[in-house]
SESE-579234 format. One line per field, with one value per residue (C-alpha): residue in one letter; z negated, y, x. Coordinates in nm, 2 decimals, padded with zeros to 4 digits. Each point is the difference from the previous one (the first is absolute). Layout:
BEGIN
residuo c(A; ...)
zz c(Z; ...)
yy c(Y; ...)
xx c(X; ...)
//
This chain:
BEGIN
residuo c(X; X; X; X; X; X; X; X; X; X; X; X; X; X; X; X; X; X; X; X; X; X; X; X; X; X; X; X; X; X; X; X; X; X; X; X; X; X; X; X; X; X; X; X; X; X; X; X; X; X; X; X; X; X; X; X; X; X; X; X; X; X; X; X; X; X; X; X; X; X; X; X; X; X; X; X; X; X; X; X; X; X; X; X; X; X; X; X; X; X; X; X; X; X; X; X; X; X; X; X; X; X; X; X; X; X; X; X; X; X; X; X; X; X; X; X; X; X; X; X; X; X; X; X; X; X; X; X; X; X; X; X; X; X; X; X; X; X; X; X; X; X; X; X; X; X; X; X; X; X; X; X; X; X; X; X; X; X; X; X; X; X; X; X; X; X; X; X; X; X; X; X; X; X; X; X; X; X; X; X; X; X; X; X; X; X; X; X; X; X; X; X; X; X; X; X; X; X; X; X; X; X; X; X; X; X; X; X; X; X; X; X; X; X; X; X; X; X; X; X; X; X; X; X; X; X; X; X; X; X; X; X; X; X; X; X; X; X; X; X; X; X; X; X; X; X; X; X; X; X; X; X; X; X; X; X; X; X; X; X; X; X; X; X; X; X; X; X; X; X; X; X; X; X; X; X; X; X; X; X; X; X; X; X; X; X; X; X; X; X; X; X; X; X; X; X; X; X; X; X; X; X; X; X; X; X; X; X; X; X; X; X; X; X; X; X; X; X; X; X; X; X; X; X; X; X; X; X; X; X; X; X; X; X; X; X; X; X; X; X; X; X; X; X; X; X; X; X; X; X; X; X; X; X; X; X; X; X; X; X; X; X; X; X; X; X; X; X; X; X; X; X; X; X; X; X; X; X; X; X; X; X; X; X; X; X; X; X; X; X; X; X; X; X; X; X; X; X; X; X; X; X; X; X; X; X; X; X; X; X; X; X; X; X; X; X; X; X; X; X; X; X; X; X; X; X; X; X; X; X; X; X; X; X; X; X; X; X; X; X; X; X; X; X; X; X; X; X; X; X; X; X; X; X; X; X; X; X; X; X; X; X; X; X; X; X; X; X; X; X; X; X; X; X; X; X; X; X; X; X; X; X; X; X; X; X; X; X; X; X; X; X; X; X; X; X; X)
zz c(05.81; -00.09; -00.33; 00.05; -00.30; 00.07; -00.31; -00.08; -00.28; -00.18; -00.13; -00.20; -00.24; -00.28; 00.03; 00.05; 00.35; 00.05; 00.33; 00.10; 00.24; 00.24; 00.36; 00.30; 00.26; 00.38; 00.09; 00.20; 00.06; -00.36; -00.18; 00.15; -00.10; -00.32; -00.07; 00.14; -00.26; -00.27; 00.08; 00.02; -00.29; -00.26; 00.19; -00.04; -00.34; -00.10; 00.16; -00.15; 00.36; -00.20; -00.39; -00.20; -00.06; 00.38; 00.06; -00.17; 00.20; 00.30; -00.09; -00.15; 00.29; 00.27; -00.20; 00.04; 00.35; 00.04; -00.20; 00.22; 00.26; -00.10; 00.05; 00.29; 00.25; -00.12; 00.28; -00.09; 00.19; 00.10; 00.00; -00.28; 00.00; 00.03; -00.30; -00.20; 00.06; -00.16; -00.28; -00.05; -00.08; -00.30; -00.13; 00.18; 00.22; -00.25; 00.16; 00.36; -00.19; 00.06; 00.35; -00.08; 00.19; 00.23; 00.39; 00.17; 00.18; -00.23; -00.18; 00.36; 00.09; -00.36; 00.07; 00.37; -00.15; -00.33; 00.30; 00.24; -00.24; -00.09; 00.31; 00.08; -00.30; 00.11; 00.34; -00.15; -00.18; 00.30; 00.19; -00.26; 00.05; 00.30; 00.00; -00.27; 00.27; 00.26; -00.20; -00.16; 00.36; 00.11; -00.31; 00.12; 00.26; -00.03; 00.28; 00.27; 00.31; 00.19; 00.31; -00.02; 00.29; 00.14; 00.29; -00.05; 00.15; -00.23; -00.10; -00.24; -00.25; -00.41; -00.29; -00.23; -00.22; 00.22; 00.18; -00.30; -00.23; 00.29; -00.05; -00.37; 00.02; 00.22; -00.24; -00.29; 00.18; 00.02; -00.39; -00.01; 00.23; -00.27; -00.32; 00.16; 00.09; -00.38; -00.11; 00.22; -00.06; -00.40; -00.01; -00.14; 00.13; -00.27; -00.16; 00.30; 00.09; 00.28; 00.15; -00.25; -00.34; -00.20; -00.32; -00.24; -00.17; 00.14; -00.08; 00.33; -00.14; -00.23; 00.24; 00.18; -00.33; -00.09; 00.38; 00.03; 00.24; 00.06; -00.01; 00.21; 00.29; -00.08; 00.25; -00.06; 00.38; 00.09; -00.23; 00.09; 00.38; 00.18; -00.24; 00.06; 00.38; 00.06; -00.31; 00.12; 00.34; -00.16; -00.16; 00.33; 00.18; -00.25; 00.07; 00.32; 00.04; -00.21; 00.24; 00.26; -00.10; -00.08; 00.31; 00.20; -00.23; 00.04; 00.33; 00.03; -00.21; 00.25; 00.29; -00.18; 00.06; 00.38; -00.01; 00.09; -00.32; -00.24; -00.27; -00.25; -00.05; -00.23; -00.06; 00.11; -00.29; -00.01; 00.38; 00.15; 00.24; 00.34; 00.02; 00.39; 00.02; -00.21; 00.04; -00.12; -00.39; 00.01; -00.29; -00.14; -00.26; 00.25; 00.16; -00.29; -00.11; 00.33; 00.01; -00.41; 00.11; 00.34; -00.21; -00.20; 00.29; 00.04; -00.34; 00.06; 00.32; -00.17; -00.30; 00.27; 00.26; -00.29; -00.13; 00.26; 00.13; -00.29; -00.24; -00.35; -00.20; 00.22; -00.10; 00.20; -00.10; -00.25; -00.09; 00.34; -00.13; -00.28; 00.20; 00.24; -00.25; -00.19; 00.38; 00.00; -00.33; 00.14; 00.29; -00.22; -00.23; 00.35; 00.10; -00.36; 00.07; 00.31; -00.09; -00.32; 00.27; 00.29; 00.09; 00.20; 00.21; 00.03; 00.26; 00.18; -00.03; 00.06; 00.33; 00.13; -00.08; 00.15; 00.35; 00.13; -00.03; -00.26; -00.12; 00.28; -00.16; -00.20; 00.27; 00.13; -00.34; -00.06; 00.33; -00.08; -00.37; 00.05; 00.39; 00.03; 00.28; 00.07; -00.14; 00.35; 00.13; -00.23; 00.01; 00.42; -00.09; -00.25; 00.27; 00.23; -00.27; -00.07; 00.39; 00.13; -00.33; 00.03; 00.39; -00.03; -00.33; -00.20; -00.42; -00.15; -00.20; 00.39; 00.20; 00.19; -00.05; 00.33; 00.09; -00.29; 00.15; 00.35; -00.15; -00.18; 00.29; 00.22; -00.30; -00.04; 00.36; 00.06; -00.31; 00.15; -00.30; 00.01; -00.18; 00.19; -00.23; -00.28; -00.28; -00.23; -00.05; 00.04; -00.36; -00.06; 00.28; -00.10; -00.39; 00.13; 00.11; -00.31; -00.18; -00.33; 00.07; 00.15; -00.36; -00.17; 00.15; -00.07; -00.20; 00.01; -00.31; -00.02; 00.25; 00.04; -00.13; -00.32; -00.28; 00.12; -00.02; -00.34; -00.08; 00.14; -00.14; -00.33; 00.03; 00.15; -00.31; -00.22; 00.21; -00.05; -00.39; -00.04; 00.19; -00.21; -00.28; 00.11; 00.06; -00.32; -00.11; 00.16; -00.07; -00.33; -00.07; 00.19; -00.27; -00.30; 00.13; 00.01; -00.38; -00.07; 00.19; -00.20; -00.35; 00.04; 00.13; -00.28; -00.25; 00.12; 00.08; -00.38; -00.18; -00.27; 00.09)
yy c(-00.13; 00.00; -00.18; -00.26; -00.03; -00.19; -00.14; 00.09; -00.16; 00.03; -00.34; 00.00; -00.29; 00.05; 00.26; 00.00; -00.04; 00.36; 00.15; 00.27; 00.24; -00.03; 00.11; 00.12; -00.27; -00.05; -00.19; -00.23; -00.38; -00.03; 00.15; -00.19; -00.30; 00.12; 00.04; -00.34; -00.15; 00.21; -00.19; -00.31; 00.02; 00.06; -00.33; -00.23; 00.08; -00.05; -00.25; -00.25; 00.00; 00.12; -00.02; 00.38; -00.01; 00.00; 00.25; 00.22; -00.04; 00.01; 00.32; 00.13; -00.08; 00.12; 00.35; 00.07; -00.11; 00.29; 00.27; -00.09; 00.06; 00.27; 00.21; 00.23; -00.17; -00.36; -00.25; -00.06; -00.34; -00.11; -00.40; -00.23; -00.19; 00.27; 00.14; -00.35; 00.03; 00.32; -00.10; -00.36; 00.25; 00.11; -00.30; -00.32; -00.23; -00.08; 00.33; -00.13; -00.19; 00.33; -00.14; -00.29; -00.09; 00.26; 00.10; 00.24; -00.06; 00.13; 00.25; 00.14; 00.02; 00.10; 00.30; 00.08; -00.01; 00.28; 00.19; -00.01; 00.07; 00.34; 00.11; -00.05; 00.21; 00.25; -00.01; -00.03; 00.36; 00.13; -00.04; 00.18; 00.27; 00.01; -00.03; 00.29; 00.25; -00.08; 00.07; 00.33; 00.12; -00.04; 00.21; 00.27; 00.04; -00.35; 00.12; 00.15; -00.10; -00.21; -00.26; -00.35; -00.22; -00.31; -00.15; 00.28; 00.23; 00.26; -00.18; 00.17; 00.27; -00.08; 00.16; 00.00; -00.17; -00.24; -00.10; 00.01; -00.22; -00.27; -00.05; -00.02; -00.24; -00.17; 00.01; -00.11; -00.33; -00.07; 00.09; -00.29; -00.22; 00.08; -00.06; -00.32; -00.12; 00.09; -00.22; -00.27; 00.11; 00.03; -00.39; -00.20; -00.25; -00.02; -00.33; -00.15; -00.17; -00.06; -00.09; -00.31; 00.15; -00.21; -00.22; 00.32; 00.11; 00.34; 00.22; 00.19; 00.22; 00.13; 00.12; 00.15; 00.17; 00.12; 00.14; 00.15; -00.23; -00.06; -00.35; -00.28; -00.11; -00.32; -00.29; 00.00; -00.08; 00.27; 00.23; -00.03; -00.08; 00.13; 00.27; 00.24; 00.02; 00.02; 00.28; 00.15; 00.04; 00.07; 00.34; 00.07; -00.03; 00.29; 00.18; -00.05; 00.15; 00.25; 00.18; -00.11; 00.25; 00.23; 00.00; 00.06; 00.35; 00.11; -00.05; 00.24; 00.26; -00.03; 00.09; 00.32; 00.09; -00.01; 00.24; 00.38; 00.08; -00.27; -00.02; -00.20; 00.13; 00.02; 00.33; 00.06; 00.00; -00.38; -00.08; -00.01; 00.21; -00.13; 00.06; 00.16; 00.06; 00.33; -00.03; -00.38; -00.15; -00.34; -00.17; -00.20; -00.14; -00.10; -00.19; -00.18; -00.09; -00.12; -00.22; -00.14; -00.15; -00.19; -00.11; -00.19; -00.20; -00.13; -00.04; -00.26; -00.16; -00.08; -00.17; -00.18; -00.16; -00.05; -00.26; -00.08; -00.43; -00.05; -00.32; 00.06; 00.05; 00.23; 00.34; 00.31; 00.33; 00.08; 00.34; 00.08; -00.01; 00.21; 00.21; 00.06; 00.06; 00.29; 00.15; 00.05; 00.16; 00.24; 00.11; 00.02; 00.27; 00.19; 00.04; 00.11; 00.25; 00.14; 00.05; 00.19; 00.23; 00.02; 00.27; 00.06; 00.19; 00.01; 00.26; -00.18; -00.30; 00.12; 00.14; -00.35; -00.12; 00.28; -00.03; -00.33; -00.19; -00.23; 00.14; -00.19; -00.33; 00.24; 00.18; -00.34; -00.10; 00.35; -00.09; -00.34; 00.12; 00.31; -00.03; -00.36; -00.05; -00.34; -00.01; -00.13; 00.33; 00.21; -00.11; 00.04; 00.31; 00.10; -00.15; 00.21; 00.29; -00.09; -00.05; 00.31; 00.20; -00.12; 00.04; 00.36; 00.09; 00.07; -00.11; -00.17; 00.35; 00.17; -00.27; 00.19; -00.09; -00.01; -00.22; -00.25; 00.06; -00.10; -00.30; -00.14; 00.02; -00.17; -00.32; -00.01; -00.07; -00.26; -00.19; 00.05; 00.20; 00.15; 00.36; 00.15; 00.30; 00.02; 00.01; 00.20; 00.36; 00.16; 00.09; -00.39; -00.13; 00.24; -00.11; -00.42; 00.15; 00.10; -00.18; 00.11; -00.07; -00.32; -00.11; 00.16; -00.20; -00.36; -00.20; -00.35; -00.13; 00.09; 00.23; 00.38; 00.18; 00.19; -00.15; -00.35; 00.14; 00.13; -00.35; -00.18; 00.23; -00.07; -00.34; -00.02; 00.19; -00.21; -00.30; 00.14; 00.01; -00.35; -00.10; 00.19; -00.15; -00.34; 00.07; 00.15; -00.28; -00.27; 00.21; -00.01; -00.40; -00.03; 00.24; -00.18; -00.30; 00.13; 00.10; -00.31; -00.19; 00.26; -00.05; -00.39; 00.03; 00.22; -00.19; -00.33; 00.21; 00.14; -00.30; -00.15; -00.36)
xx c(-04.65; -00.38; -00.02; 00.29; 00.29; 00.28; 00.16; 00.35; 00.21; 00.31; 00.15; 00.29; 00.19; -00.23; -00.19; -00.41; -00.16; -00.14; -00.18; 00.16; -00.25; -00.23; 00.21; -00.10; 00.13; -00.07; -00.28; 00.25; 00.02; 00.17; -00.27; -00.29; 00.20; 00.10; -00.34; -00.09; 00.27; -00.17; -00.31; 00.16; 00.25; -00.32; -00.23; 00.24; 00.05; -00.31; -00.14; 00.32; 00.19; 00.32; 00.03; -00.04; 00.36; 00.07; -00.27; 00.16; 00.33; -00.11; -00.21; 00.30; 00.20; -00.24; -00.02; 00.40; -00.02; -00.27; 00.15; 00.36; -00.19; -00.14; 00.35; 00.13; 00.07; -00.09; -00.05; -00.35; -00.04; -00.37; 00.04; -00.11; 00.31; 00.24; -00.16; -00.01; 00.38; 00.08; -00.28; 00.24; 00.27; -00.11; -00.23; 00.20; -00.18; -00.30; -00.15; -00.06; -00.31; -00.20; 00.01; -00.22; -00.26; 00.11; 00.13; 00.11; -00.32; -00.23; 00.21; 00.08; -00.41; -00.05; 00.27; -00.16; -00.38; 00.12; 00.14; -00.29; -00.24; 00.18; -00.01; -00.36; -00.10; 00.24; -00.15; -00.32; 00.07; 00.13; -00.36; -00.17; 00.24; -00.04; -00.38; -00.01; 00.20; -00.22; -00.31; 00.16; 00.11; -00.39; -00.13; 00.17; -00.28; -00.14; -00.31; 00.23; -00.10; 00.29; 00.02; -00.01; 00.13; -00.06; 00.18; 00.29; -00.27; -00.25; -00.33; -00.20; 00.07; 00.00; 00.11; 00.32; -00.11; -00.14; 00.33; 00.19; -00.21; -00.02; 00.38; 00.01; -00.29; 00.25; 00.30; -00.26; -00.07; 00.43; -00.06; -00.24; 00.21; 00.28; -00.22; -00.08; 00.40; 00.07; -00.22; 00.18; 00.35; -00.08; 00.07; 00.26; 00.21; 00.25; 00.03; -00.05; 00.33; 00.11; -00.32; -00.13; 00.00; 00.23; -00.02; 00.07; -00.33; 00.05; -00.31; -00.06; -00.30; 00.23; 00.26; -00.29; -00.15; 00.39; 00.07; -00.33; -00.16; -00.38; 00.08; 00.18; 00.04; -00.13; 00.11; 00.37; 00.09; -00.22; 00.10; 00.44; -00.08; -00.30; -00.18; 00.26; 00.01; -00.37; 00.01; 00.29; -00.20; -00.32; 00.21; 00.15; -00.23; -00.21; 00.27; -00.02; -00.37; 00.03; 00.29; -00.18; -00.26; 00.27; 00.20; -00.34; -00.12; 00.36; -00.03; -00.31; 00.18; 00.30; -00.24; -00.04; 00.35; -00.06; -00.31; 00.11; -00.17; -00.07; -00.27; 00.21; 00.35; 00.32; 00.14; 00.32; 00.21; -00.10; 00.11; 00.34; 00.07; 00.17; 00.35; -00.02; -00.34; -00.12; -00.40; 00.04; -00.10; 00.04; -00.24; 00.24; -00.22; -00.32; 00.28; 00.18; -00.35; -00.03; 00.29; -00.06; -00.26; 00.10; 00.29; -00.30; -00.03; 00.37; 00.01; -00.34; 00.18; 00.30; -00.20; -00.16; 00.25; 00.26; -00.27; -00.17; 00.01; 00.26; -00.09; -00.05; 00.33; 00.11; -00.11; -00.07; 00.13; -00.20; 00.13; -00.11; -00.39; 00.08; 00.21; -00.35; -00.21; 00.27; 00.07; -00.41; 00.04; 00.23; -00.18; -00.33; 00.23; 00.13; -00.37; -00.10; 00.30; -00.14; -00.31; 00.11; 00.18; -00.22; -00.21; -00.37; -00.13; -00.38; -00.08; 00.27; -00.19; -00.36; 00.14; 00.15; -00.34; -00.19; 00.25; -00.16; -00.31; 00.02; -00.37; -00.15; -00.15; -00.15; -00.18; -00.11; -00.14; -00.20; -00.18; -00.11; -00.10; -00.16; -00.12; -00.03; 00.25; 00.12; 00.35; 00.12; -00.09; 00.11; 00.33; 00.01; -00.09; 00.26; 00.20; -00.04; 00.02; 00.35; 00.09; -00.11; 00.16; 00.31; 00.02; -00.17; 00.24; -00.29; 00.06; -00.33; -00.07; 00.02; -00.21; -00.24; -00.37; -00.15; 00.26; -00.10; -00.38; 00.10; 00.23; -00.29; -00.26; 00.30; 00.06; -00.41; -00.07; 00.29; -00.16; -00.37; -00.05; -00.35; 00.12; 00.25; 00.06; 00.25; -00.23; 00.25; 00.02; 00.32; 00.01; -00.09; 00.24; 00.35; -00.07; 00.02; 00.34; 00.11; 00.26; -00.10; -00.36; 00.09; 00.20; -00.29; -00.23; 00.14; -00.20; 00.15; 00.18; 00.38; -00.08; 00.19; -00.32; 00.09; -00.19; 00.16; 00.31; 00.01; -00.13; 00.27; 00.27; -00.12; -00.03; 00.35; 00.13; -00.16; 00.11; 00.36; -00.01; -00.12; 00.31; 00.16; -00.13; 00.10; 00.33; 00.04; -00.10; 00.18; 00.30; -00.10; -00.05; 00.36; 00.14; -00.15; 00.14; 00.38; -00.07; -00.16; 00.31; 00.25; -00.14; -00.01; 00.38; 00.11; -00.14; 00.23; 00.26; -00.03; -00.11; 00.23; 00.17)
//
């Protein structure tokens, strides 16, 4: 537990008040409302709500209650009251004042909103795991030629590096999204009441500041009643994208798996083999990535319906927008794991390229750049290229050249084309074939060419890093906070009456 100490004292019939150690404890409902009552038990001491004298007890009271907990097999409940009540049994009813000013309410969307924002940071470093495996699986051979598809069906040829950085630039927008929905989760609704505040001079920015909030969720109705479903959505739904993107690159890796010979593969030893079939490896972890990730989406549905056309008051299931957003986490981590584990093939790749005629825009373009052909017709003629190669069985590198002659004379003349002769050499018109010369020759941004990228693989590294940074960070201001809330609830819990 990153930078959280949970108070434990000993009190005994005279003797001093001492903390004990800082314990490792579950991050369950009990401690996110023990920490809550930390928060609460040092504002309402200072701003007058309860006299020092009670302060102290119902610090003192609330510090037995968590070092009881603390024990094997304690029962650890979650619920404000339920912990009031063991809390009365050391310090008498004078202690339920903590719960001034109070609800279930907004200690419950207080709870949900510590929760949440946990697991977006956790998701959060999951997609720049995830992002760093992709990028150091395309430096193995970051300008390997390998297909890209649209429609399901081979479009053009691009490089490793190319297909790979596309998907982390992906998974660096759901980090966005994510930095985003922190900065709306990261607001607090305690001290709100019920739903009206109440006549208690409860000082919400200091909750915040003690719980590690940005700040509050300032209209109390809004902040106990609506803010959390449309943030709770907002997460999900992040969640949501971000396996959304998942579940459809797993699904290209999975087409591997029904190629005779695939170009992206996991050794053996990382497959399971079937238990009647000897030639068969099933990739166990392309299809538990697979799953992770459409579990996202039931996760997302269930936050939805359960709240959907209910009137305020009635909450949805929150835990089901947190529970969306830690599923995506997990299926970010499965990827990360596959990737660490997969393996590539580039002649394997090259030669899936170089089998069809996914080079053919290019051979269009060369003869409107360098002969001045009317795009139109060079793409009936490339056309007809393809058509007559694949019905003859002829591979790009194979297509015979007076064949491409006669093709061109035939597209010229049904455009009334003036030159009827392919004005490429056969040098000229086998290199526009070429899948590397095709890559080579890109000179859009973000395009596959080399030099672009390099320069997108760097800037996706350094992209990473900054995301780092601000995780670190935010990790960081949450952890100062739970010193900052410890220190202030030591010192009650140790002050002299």
């Amino acid at each position: 537990m990153r930078g959280v100490r949970c108070v434990a004292v000993v009190l005994a019939v005279g003797a001093a008040v001492q903390p004990v150690r800082a314990q490792e404890a579950p991050k369950d409902g009990f401690h996110w409302m023990s920490e809550i009552n930390k928060a609460s038990a040092v504002m309402v001491r200072e701003t007058g709500i309860v006299p020092d004298d009670l302060g102290i007890a119902i610090a003192r009271s609330l510090a037995r209650v968590i070092d009881d907990q603390s024990r094997p097999d304690a029962a650890r409940p979650g619920d404000v009251i339920a912990i009031e009540n063991l809390m009365r049994a050391y310090g008498g009813p004078d202690v339920s004042r903590l719960h001034s000013g109070r609800s279930r309410k907004d200690t419950g969307a207080t709870r949900e909103r510590m929760i949440l924002r946990e697991a977006v940071l956790e998701a959060a470093t999951a997609a720049n795991r995830a992002r760093t495996s992709l990028l150091a699986f395309a430096r193995q051979d970051p300008h390997a030629i390998v297909p890209a598809y649209t429609e399901g069906v081979q479009a053009q040829p691009v490089s490793l590096g190319h297909y790979l950085t596309a998907y982390a630039e992906a998974l660096g927008r759901g980090v966005d999204r994510l930095r985003y929905v922190y900065g709306e989760v990261n607001r607090s609704p305690l001290g709100s009441g019920a739903l009206g505040t109440s006549s208690f001079p409860v000082d919400r920015p200091r909750l915040a500041d003690l719980l590690g909030f940005d700040g509050v969720t300032e209209n109390s109705m809004d902040a106990t009643l609506i803010a959390d479903n449309d943030t709770g959505a907002m997460a999900a739904g992040v969640a949501n994208t971000i396996a959304f993107t998942l579940g459809r690159f797993v699904t290209e890796i999975s087409a591997q798996y029904r190629m005779t010979k695939p170009w992206m593969l996991l050794g053996e030893d990382l497959t399971t083999a079937s238990s009647i079939m000897p030639q068969k490896r099933n990739p166990d972890i392309v299809n538990d990535t697979h799953l992770a990730a459409s579990q996202v989406f039931a996760h997302y549905d269930a936050f939805i319906m359960s709240g959907h056309n209910f009137p305020n008051g009635l909450l949805p299931a929150r835990d089901e927008a947190t529970a969306a957003v830690v599923q995506a986490a997990l299926a970010l981590d499965l990827l990360t794991e596959l990737f660490e584990n997969l393996n590539f093939d580039a002649e394997r790749a090259l030669a899936e390229v170089a089998a069809e005629y996914s080079t053919a825009t290019e051979l269009a373009d060369v003869l409107q750049r360098e002969a001045d052909v009317p795009f139109r017709v060079g793409h009936h003629f490339a056309s007809l290229v393809v058509t007559h190669g694949r019905r003859g069985g002829f591979v790009p590198a194979d297509f015979p050249y007076d064949a491409a002659q006669r093709l061109f004379t035939e597209a010229a003349q049904e455009f009334d084309l003036a030159a009827t002769e392919l004005p490429l050499s056969e040098e000229r018109f086998r290199r526009s074939l070429d899948a590397r010369a095709m890559v080579e020759a890109s000179r859009g941004l973000g395009g596959p060419q080399p030099a672009e990228v390099d320069r997108m693989m760097a800037a996706q590294a350094a992209a990473i890093g900054e995301d780092e940074q601000w995780v670190a960070a935010a990790q960081g201001r949450l952890d100062a906070a739970a010193l900052r809330r410890d220190d202030a609830f030591t010192a009650i819990v140790q002050a002299k009456e």
